[in-house]
C-alpha positions in Angstrom: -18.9 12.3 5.1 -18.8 9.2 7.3 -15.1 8.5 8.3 -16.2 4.9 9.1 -17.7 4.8 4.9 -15.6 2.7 2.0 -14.1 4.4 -0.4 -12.3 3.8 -3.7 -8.6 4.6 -3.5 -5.3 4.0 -4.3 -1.7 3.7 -2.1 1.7 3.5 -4.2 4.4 1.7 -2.8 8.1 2.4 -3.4 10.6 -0.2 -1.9 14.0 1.2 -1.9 15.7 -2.4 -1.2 13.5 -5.1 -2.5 15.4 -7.7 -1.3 15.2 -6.9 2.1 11.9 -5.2 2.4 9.8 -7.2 0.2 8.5 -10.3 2.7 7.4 -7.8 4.9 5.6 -5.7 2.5 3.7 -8.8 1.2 3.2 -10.0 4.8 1.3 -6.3 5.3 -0.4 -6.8 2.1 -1.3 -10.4 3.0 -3.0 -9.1 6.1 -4.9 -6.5 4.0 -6.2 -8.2 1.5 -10.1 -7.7 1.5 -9.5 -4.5 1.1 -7.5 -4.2 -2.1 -9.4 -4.7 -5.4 -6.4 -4.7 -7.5 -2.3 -4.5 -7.4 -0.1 -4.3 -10.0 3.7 -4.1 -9.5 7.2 -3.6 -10.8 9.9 -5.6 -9.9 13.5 -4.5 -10.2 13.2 -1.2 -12.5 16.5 0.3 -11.1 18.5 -2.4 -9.2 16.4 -3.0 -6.4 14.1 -1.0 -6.7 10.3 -1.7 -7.1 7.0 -0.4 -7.3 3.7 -1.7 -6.1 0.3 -0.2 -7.0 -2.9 -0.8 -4.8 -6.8 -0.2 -5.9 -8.7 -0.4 -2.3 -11.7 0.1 -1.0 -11.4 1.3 2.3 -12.4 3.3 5.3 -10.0 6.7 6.3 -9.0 4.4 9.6 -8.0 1.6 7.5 -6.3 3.6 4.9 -4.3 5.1 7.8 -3.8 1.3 9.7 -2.0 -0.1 6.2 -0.1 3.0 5.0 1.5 3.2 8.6 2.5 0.1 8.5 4.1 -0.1 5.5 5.8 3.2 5.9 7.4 2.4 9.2 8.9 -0.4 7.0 12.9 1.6 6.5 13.4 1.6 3.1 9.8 1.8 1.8 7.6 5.3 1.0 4.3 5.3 0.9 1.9 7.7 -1.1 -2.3 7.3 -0.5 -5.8 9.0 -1.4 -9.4 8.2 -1.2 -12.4 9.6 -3.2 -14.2 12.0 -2.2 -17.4 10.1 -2.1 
């Protein structure tokens, strides 16, 4: 497997404080955007809470480059995974 092939994949976003965190999260997501295909998300389900919900297509090194910087963001977890092929 080529680490430097795209792949279908997903990355779920949880931002604890959503009025805090969530300029910076779309600023990231801004950056990013050839490589998602789709995002769906869900504003305010507990408080301020939300969830965000990425399709990409994406190398292992960009995968890596956008999850780490969302997830140095305090207050936001990030969850990833790539197809095999």
């Amino acid at each position: 497997m080529n680490k430097n092939q795209k792949r279908l994949g997903f990355v779920g976003i949880i931002v604890e404080n959503r009025k805090m965190c969530s300029g910076v999260v779309n600023d990231i997501l801004s950056q990013f955007s050839d490589l998602i295909l789709a995002r769906t998300g869900l504003p305010n389900i507990k408080g301020n809470t939300s969830v965000i919900t990425l399709v990409i297509d994406a190398t292992t090194d960009e995968l890596g480059v956008i999850t780490g910087k969302l997830g140095n963001i305090p207050g936001v977890s990030v969850k990833s995974g790539l197809a095999k092929n």
